[in-house]
C-alpha positions in Angstrom: -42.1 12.4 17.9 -41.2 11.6 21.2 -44.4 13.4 22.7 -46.4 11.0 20.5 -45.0 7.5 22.1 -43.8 9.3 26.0 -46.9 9.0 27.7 -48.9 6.5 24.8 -48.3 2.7 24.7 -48.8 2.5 20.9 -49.7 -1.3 21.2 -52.6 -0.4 23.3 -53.8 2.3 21.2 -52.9 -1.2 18.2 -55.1 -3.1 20.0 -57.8 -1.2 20.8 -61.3 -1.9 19.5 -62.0 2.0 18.4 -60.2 2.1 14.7 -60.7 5.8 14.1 -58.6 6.3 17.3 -56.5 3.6 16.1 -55.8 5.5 12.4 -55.1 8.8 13.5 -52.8 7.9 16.1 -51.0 6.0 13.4 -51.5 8.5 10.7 -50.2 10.8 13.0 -47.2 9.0 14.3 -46.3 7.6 10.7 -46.5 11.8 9.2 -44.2 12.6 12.4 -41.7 10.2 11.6 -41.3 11.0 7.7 -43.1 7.6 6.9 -45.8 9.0 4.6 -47.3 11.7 3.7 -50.7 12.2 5.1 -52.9 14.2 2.5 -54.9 17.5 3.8 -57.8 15.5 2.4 -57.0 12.4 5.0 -56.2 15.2 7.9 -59.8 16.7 7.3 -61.5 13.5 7.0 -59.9 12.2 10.2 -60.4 15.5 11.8 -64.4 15.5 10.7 -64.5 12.2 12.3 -63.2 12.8 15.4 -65.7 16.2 15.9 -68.4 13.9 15.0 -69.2 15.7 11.6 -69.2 12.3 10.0 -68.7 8.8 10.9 -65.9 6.7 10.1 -65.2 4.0 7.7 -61.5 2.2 7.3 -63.4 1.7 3.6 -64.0 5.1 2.9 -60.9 6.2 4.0 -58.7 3.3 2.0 -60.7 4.8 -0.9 -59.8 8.3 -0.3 -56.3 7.7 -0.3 -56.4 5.1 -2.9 -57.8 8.2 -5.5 -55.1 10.5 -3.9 -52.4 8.2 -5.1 -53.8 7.5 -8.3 -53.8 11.5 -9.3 -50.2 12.5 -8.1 -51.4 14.6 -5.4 -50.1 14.4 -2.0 
């Protein structure tokens, strides 16, 4: 946990204009901490976002995890 906030200002990374950056960070640092459980669906959509497989969408994602809630699995 602390390797994710030692050398990151997390209200930079907050306020910063790039939202894919912004949500894994987050997702990251929230699974680290125990503060939710980030599906392997989320993990793989993040990660084919950030390799440039697909591009990203806070809708898409909202979505995503909205349907993995709905059917218990996490």
């Amino acid at each position: 946990m602390a390797a994710l906030t030692a050398n990151v200002n997390p209200t930079e990374i907050y306020a910063s204009d790039d939202m894919l950056i912004t949500d894994s960070y987050f997702s990251l640092l929230h699974y680290a901490s125990g503060e939710e459980i980030v599906t392997d669906t989320e993990w793989k959509y993040l990660l084919d976002c950030l390799n440039g497989d697909r591009g990203y969408s806070l809708d898409e994602k909202l979505h995503m995890t909205d349907l993995n809630g709905l059917d218990g699995s996490v």
